[in-house]
Every structure is written in structure tokens, then in C-alpha cells.
N, CA, C and O atoms as a printed pandas DataFrame, in Angstrom:
     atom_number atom_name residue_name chain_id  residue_number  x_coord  y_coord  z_coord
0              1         N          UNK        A               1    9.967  -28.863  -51.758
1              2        CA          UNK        A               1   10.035  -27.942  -50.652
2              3         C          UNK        A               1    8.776  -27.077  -50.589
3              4         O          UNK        A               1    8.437  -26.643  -49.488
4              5         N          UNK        A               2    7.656  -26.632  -52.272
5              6        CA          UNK        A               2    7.118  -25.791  -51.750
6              7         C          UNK        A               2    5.862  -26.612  -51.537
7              8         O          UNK        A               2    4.847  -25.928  -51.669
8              9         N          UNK        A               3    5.613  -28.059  -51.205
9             10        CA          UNK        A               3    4.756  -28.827  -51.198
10            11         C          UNK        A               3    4.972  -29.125  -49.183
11            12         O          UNK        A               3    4.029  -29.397  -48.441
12            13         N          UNK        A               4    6.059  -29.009  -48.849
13            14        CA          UNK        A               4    5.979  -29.396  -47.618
14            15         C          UNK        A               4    5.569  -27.423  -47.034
15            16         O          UNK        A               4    4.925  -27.045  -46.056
16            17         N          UNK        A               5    6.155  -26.730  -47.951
17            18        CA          UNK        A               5    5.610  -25.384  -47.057
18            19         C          UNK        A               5    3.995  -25.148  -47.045
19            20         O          UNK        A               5    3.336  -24.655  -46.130
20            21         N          UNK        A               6    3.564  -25.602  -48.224
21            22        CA          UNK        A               6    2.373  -25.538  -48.313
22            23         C          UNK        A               6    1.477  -26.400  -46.976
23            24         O          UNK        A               6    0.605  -25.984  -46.214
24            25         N          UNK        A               7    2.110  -27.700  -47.101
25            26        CA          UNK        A               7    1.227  -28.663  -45.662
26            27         C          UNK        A               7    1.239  -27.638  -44.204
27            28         O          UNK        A               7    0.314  -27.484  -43.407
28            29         N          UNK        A               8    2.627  -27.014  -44.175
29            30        CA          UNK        A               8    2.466  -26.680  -42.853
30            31         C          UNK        A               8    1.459  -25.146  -42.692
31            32         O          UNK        A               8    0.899  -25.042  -41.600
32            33         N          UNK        A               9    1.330  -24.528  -43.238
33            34        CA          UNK        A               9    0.225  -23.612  -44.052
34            35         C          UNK        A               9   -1.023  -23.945  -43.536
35            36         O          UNK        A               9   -1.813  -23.441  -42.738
36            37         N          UNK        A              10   -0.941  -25.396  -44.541
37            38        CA          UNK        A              10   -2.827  -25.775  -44.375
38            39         C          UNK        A              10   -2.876  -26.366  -42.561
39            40         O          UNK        A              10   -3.880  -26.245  -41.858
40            41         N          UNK        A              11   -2.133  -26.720  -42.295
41            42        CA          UNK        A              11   -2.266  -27.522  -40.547
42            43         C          UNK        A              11   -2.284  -26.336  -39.787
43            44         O          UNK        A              11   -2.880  -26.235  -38.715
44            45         N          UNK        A              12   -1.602  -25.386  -40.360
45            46        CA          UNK        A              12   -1.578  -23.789  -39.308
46            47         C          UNK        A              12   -2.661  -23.726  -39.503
47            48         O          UNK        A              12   -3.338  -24.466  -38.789
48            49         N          UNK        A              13   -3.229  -23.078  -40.266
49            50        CA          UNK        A              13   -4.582  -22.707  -40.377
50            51         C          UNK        A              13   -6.060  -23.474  -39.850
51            52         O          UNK        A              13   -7.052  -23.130  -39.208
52            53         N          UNK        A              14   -5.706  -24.369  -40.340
53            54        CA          UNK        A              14   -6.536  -26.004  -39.826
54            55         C          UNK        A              14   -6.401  -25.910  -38.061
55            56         O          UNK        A              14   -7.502  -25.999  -37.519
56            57         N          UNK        A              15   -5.257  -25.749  -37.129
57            58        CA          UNK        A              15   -5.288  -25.656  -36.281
58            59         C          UNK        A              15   -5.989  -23.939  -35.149
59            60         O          UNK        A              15   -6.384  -23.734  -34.001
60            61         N          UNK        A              16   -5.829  -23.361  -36.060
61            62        CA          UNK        A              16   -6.123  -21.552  -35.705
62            63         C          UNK        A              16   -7.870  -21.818  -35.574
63            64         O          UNK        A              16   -8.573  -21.527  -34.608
64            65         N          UNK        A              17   -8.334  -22.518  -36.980
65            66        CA          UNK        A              17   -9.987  -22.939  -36.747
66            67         C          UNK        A              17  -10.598  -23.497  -36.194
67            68         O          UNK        A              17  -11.818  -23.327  -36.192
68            69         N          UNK        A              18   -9.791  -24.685  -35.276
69            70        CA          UNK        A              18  -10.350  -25.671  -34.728
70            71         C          UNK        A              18  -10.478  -24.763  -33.185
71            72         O          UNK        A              18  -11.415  -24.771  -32.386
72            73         N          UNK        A              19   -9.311  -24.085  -33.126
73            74        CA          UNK        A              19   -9.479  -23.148  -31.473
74            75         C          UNK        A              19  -10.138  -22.148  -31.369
75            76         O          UNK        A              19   -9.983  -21.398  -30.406
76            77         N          UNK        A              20  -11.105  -21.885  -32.424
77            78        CA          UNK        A              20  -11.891  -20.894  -32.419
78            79         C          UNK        A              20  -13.505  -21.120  -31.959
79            80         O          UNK        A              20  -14.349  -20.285  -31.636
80            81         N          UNK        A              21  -13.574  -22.378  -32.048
81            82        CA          UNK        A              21  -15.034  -22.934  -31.916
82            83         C          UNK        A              21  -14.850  -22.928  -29.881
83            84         O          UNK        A              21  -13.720  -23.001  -29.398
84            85         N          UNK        A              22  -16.004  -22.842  -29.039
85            86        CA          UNK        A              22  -16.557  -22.761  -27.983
86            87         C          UNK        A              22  -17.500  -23.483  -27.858
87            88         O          UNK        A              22  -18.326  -23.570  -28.767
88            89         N          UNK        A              23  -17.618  -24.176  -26.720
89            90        CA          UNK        A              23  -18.455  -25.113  -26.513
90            91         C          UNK        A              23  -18.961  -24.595  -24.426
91            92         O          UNK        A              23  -18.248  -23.759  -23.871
92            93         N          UNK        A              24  -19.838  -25.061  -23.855
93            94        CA          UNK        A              24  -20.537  -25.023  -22.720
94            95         C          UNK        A              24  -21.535  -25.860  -22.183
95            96         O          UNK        A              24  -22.697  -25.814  -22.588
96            97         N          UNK        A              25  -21.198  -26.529  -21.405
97            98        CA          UNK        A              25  -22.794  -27.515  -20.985
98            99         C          UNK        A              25  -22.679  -28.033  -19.478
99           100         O          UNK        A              25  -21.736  -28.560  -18.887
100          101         N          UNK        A              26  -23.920  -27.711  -19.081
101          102        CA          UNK        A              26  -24.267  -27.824  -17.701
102          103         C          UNK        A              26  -25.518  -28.100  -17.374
103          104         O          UNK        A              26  -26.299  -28.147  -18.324
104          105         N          UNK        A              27  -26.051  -28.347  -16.059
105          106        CA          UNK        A              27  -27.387  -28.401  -15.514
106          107         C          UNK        A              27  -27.719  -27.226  -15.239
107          108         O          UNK        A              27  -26.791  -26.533  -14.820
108          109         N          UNK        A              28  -28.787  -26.702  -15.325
109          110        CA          UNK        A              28  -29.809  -25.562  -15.127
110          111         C          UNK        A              28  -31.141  -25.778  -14.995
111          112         O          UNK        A              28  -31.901  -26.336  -15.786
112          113         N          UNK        A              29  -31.465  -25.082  -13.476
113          114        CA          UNK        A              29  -32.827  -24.991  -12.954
114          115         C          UNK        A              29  -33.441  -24.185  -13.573
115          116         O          UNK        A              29  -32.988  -23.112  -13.971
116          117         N          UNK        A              30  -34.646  -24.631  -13.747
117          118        CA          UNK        A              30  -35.732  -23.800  -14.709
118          119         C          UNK        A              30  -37.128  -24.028  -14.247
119          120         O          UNK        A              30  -37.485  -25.091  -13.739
120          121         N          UNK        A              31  -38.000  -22.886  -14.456
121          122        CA          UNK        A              31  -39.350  -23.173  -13.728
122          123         C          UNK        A              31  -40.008  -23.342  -15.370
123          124         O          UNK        A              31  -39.301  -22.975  -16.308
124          125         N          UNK        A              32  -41.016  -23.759  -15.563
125          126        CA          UNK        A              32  -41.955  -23.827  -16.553
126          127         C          UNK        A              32  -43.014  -22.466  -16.354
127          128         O          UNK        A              32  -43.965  -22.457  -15.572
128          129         N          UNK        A              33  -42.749  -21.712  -16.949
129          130        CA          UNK        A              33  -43.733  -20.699  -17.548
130          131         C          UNK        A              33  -45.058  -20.340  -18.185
131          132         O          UNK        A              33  -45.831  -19.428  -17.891
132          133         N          UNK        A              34  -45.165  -21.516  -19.382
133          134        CA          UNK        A              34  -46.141  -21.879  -20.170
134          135         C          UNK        A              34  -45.702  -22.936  -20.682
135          136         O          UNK        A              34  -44.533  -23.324  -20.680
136          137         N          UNK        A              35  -46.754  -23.516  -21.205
137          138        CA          UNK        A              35  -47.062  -24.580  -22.481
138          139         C          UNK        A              35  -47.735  -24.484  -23.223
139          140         O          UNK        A              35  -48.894  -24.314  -22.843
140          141         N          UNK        A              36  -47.508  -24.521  -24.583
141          142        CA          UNK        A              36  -47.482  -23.995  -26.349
142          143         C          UNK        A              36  -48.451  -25.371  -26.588
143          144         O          UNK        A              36  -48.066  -26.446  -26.128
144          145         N          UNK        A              37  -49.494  -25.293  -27.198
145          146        CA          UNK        A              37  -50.307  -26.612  -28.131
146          147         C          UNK        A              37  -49.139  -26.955  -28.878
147          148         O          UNK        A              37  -48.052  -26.420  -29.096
148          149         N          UNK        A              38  -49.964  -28.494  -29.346
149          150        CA          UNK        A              38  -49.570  -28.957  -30.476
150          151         C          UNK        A              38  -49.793  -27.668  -31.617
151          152         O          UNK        A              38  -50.801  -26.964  -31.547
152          153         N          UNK        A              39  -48.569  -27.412  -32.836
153          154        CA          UNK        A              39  -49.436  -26.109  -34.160
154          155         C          UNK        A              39  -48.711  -26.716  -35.237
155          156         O          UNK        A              39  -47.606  -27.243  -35.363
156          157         N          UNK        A              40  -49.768  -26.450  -36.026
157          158        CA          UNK        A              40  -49.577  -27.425  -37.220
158          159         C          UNK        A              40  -48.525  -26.240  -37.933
159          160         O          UNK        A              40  -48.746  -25.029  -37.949
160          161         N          UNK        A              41  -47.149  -27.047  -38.599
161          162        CA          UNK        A              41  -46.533  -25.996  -39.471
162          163         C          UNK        A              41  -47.096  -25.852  -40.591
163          164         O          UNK        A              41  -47.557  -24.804  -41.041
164          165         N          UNK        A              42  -47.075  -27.519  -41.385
165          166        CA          UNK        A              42  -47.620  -27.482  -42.808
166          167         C          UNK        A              42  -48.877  -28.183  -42.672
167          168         O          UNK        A              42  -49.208  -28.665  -41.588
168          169         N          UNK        A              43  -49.635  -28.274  -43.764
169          170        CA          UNK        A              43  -50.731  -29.119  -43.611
170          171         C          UNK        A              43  -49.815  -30.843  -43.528
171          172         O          UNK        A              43  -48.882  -31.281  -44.201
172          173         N          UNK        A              44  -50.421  -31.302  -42.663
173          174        CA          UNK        A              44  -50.345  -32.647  -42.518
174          175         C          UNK        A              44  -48.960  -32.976  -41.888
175          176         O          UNK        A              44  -48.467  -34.102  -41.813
176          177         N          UNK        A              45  -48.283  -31.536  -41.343
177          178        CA          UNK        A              45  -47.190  -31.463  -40.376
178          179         C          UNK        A              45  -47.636  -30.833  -39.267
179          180         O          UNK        A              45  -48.168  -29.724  -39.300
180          181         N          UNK        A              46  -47.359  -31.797  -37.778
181          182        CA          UNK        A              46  -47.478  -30.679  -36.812
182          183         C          UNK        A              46  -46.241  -30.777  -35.835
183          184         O          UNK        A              46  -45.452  -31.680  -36.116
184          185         N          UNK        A              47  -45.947  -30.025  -34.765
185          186        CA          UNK        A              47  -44.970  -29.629  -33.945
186          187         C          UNK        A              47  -45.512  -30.419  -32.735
187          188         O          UNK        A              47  -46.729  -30.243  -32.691
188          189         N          UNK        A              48  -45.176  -31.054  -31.943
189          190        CA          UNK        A              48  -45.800  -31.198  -30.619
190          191         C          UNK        A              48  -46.097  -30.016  -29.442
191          192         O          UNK        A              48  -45.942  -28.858  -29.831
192          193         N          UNK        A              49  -46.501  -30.209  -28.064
193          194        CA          UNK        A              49  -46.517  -29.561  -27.008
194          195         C          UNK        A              49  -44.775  -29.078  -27.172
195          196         O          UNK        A              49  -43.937  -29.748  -27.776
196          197         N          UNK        A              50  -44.444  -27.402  -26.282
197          198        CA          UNK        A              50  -43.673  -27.130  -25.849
198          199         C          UNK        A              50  -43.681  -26.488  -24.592
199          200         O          UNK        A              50  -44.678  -25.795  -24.384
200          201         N          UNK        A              51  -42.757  -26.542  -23.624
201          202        CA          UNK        A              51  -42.165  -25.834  -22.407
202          203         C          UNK        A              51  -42.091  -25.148  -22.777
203          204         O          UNK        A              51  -41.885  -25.257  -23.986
204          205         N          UNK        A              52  -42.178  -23.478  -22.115
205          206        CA          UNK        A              52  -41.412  -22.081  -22.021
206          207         C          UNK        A              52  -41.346  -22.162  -20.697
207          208         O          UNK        A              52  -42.165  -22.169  -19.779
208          209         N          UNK        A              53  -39.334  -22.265  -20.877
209          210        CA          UNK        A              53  -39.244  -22.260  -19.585
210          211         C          UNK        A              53  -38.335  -20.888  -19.029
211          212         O          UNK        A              53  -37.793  -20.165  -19.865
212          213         N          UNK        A              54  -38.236  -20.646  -17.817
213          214        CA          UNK        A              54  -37.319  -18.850  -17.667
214          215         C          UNK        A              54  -36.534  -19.738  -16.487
215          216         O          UNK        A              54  -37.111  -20.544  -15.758
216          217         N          UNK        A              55  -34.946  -19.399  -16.435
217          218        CA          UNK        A              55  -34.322  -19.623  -15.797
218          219         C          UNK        A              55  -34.713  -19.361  -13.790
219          220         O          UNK        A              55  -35.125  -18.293  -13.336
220          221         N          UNK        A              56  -34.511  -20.289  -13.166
221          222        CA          UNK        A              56  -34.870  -19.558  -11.448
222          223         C          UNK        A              56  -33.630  -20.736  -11.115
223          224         O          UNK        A              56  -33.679  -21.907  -10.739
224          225         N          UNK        A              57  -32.288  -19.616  -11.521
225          226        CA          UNK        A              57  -31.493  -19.846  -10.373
226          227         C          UNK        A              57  -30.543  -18.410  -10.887
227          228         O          UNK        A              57  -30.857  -17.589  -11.748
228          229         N          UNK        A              58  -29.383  -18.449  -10.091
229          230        CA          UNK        A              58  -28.631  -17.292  -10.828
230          231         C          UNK        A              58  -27.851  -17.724  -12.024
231          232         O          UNK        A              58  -27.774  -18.909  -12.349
232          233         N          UNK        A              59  -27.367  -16.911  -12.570
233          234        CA          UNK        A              59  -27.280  -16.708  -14.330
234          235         C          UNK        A              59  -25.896  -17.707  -14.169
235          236         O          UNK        A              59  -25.028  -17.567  -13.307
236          237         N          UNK        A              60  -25.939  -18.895  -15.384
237          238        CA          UNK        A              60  -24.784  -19.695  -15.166
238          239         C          UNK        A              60  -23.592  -18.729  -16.050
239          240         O          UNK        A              60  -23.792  -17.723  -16.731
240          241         N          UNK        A              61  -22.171  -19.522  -15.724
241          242        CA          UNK        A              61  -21.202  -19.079  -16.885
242          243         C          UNK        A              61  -21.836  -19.864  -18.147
243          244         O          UNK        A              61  -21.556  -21.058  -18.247
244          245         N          UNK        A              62  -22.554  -19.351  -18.982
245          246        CA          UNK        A              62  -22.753  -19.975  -19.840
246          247         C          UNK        A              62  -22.021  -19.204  -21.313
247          248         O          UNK        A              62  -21.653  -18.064  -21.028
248          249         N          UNK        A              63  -21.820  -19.469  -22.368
249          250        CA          UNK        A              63  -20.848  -19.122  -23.336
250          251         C          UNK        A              63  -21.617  -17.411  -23.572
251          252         O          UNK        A              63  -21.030  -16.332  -23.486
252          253         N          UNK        A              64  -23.342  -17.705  -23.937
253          254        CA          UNK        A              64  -24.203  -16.079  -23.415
254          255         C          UNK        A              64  -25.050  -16.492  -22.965
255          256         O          UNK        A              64  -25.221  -17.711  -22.949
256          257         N          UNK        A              65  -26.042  -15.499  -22.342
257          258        CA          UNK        A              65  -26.621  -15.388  -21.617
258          259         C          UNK        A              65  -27.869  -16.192  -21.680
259          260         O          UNK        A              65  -28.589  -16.015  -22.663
260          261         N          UNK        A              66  -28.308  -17.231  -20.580
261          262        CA          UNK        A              66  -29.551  -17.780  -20.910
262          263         C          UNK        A              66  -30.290  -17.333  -19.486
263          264         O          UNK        A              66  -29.898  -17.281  -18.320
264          265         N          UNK        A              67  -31.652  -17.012  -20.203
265          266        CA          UNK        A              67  -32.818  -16.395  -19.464
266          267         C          UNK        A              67  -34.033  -16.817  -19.717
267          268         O          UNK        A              67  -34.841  -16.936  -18.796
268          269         N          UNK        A              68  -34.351  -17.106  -20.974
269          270        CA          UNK        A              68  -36.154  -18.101  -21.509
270          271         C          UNK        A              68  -35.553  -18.950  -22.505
271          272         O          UNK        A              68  -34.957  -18.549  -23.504
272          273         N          UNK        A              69  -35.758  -20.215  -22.154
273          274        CA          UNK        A              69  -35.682  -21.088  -23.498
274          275         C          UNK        A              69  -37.202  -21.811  -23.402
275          276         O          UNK        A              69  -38.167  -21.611  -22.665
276          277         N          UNK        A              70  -36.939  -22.767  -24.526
277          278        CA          UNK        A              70  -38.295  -23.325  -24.222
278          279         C          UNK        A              70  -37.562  -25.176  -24.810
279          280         O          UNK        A              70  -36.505  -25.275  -25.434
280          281         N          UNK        A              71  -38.392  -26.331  -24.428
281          282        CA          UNK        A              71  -37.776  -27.414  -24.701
282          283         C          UNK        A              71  -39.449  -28.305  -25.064
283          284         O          UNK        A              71  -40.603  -28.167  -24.658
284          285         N          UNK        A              72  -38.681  -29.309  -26.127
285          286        CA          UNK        A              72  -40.191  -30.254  -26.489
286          287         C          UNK        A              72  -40.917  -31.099  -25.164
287          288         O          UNK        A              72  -40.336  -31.707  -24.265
288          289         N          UNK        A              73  -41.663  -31.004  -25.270
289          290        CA          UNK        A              73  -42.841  -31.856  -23.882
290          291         C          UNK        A              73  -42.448  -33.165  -23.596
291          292         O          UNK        A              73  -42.644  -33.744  -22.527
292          293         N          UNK        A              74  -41.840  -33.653  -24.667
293          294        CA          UNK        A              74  -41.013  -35.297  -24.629
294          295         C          UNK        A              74  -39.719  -35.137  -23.962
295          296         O          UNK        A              74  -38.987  -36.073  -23.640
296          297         N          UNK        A              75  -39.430  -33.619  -23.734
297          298        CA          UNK        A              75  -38.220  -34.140  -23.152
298          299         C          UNK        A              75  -38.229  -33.092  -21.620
299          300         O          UNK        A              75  -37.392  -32.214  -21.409
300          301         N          UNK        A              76  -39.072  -33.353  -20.928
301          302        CA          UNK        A              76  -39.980  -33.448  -19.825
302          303         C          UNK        A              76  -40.427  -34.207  -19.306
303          304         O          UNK        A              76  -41.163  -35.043  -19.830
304          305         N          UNK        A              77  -39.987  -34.147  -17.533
305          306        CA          UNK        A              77  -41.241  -35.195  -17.128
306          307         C          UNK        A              77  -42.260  -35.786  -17.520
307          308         O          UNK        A              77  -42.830  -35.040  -18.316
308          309         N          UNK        A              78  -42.821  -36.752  -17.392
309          310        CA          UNK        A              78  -44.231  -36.507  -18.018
310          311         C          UNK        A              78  -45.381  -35.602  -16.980
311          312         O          UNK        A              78  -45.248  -35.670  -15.758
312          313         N          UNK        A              79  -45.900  -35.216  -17.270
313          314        CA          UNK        A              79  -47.405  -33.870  -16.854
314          315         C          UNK        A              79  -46.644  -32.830  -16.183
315          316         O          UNK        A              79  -47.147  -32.172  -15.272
316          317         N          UNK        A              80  -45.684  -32.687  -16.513
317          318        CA          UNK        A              80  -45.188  -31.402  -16.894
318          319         C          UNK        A              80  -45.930  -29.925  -16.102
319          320         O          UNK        A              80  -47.040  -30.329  -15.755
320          321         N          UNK        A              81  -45.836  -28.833  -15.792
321          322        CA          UNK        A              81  -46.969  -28.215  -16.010
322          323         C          UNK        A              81  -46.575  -26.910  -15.184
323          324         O          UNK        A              81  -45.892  -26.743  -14.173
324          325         N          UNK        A              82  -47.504  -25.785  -16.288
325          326        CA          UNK        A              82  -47.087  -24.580  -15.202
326          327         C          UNK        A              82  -46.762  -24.320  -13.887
327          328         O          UNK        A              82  -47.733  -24.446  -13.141
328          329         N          UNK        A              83  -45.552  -23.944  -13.247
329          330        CA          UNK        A              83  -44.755  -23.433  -12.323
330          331         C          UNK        A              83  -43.715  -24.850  -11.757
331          332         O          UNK        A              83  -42.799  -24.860  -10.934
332          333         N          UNK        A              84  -44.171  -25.704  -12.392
333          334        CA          UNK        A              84  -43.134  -26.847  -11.794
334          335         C          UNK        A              84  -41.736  -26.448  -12.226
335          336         O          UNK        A              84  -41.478  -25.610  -13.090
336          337         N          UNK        A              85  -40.860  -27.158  -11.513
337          338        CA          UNK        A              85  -39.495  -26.960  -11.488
338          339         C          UNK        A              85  -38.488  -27.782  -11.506
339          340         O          UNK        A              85  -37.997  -28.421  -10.576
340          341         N          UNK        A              86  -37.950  -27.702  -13.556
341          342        CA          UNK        A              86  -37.236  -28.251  -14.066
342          343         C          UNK        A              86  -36.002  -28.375  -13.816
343          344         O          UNK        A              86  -35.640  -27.200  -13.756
344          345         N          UNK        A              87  -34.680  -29.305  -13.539
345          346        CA          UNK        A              87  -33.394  -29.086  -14.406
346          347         C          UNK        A              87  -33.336  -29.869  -15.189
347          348         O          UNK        A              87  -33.870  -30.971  -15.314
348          349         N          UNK        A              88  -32.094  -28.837  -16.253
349          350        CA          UNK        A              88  -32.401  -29.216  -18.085
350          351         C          UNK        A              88  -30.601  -29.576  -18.156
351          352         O          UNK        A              88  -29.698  -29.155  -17.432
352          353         N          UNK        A              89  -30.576  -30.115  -18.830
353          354        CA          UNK        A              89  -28.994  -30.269  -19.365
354          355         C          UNK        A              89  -29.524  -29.396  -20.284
355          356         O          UNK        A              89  -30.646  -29.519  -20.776
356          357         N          UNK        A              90  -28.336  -28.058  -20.654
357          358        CA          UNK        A              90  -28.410  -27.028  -21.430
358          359         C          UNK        A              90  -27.093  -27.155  -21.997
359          360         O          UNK        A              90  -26.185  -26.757  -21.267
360          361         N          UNK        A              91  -26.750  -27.646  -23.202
361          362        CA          UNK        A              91  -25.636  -27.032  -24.420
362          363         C          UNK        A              91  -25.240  -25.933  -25.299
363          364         O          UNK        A              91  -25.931  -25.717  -26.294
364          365         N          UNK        A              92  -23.925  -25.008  -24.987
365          366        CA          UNK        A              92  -24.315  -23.947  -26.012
366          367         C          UNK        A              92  -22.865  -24.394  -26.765
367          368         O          UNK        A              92  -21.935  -24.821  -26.080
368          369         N          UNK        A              93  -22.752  -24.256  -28.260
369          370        CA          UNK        A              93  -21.420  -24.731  -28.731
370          371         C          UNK        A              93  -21.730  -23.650  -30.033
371          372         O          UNK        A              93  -22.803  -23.214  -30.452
372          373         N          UNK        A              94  -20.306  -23.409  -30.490
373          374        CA          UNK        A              94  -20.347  -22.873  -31.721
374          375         C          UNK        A              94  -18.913  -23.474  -32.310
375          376         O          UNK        A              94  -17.845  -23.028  -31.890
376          377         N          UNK        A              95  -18.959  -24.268  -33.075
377          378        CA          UNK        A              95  -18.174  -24.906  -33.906
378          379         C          UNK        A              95  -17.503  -24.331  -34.706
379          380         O          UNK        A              95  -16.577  -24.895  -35.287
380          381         N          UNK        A              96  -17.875  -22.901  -34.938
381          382        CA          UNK        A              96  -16.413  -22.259  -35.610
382          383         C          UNK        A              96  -16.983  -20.990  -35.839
383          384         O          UNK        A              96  -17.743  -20.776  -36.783
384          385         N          UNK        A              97  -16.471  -19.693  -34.582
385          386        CA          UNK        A              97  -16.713  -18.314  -35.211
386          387         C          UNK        A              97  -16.316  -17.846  -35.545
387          388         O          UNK        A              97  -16.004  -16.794  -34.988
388          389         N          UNK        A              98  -15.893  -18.164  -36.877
389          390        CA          UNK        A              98  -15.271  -17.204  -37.972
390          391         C          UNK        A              98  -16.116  -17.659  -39.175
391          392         O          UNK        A              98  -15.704  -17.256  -40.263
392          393         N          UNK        A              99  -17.248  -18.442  -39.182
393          394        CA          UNK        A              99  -18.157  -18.696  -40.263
394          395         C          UNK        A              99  -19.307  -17.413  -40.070
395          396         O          UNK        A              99  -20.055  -17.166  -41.016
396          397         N          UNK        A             100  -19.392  -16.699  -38.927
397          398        CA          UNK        A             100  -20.435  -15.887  -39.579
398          399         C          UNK        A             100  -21.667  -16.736  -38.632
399          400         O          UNK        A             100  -22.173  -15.985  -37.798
400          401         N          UNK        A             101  -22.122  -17.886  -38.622
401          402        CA          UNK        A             101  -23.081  -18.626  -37.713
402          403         C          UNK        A             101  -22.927  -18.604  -36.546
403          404         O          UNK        A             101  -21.930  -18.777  -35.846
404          405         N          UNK        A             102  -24.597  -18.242  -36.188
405          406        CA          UNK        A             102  -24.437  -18.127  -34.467
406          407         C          UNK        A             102  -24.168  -19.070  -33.580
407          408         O          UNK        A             102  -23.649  -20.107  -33.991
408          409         N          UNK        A             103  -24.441  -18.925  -32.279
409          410        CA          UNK        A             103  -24.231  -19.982  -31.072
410          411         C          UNK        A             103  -25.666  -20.875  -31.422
411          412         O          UNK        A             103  -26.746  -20.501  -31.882
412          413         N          UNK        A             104  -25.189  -22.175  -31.007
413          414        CA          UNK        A             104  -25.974  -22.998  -31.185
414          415         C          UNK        A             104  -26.514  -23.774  -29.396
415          416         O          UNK        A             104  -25.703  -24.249  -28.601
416          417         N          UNK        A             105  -28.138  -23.689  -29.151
417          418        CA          UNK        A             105  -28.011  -23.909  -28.074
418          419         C          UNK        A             105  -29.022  -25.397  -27.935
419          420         O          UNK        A             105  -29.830  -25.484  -28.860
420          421         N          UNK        A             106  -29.062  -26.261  -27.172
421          422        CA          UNK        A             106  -29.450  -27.057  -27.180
422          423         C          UNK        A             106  -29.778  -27.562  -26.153
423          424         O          UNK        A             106  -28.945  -28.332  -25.676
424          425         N          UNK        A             107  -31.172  -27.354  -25.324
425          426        CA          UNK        A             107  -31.990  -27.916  -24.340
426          427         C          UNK        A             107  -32.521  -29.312  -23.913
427          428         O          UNK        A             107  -33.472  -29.775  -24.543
428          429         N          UNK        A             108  -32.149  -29.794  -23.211
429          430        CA          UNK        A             108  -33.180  -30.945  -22.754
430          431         C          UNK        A             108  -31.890  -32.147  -22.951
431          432         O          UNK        A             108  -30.813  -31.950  -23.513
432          433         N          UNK        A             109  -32.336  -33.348  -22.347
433          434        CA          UNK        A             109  -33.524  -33.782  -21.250
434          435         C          UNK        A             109  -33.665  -32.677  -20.170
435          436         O          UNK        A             109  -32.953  -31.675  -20.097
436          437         N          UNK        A             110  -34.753  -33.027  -19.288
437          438        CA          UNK        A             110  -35.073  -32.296  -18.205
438          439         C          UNK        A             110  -35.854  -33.118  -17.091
439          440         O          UNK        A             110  -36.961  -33.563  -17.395
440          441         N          UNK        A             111  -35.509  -33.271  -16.231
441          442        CA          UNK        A             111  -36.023  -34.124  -14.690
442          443         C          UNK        A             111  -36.377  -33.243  -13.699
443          444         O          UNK        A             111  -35.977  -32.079  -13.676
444          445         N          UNK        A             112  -36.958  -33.633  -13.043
445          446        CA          UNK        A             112  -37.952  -32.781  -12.107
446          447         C          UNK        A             112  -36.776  -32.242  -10.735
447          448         O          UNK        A             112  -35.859  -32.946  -10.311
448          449         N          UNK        A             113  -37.015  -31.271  -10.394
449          450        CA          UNK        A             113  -36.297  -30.890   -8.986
450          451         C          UNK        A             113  -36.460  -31.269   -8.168
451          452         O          UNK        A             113  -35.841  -30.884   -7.175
């Protein structure tokens, strides 16, 4: 008996965590702002080109607030380029807030308007 009280315990709980996580994803228009060089992190590591892009439409329901993100150059049109005008599939999810870890957001692809 205290083996079956115990299961229903762990599935309560197991179930309380799983409804705590939030998830969000949509299309969002975005203009390109700038573009970041290639910068080397380590020696003989580098980062590619990046977008900074600022939102130009009104503010989505998004889980919070997005206003500047920025996304890798690969996942861009190709020639890309200041003031053109992106939409991005934008993801925001947080898989469980009661760990203490923030929202997790996740940009791109992105196709031209």
C-alpha cells in the first residue's frame, strides 16, 4: 500500500512539472539593423556574420517581450543587408519554471518580406 501511495506522489508531482513549462512560436517581422563581422572567440574558433534585427511590427503575444534579437547570416536570405525586411520564425519555450532557468528564445529561419 505504501508503494502504490508513493507512485501516485511521484505522477502528482511529475504531472504539476510538466504544466509548468511554457512554450510560444510564431512569425515576426523584423527589419535588419546591423550586421556583426565574422569575431574570432578562441584562437582558431570563429563565429560567423550576424543580423541585429529590431522588431517593425506591433509587439506579438509572445511568452516576454521581444524588441532586438539578432539571428546567424545563414539563416537569412542570402545578401541580407541593412534595412531589409525580415520574417523570422521566433520560439520562446521554457521547459520548466521552477528550475530557476530562464526563457529560452530561438530565432530563425528568416525569408524576405
Amino acid at each position: 500500500m505504501k508503494a502504490l501511495k508513493a507512485c501516485v506522489a511521484v505522477l502528482a508531482v511529475g504531472s504539476l512539472l510538466v504544466g509548468c513549462g511554457s512554450e510560444w512560436e510564431d512569425d515576426v517581422r523584423f527589419k535588419v539593423a546591423r550586421v556583426t563581422p565574422e569575431t574570432q572567440v578562441t584562437p582558431g574558433t570563429t563565429t560567423g556574420p550576424r543580423l541585429i534585427l529590431e522588431i517593425d511590427q506591433e509587439k506579438p503575444d509572445s511568452v516576454t517581450e521581444i524588441s532586438t534579437e539578432s539571428v546567424a547570416a545563414d539563416q537569412a536570405p542570402e545578401g541580407a543587408a541593412v534595412g531589409d525586411v525580415l520574417v523570422c520564425k521566433v520560439r520562446q519555450w521554457d521547459d520548466n519554471s521552477l528550475d530557476g532557468v530562464g526563457l529560452t528564445t530561438d530565432v530563425g529561419p528568416c525569408r524576405a518580406a
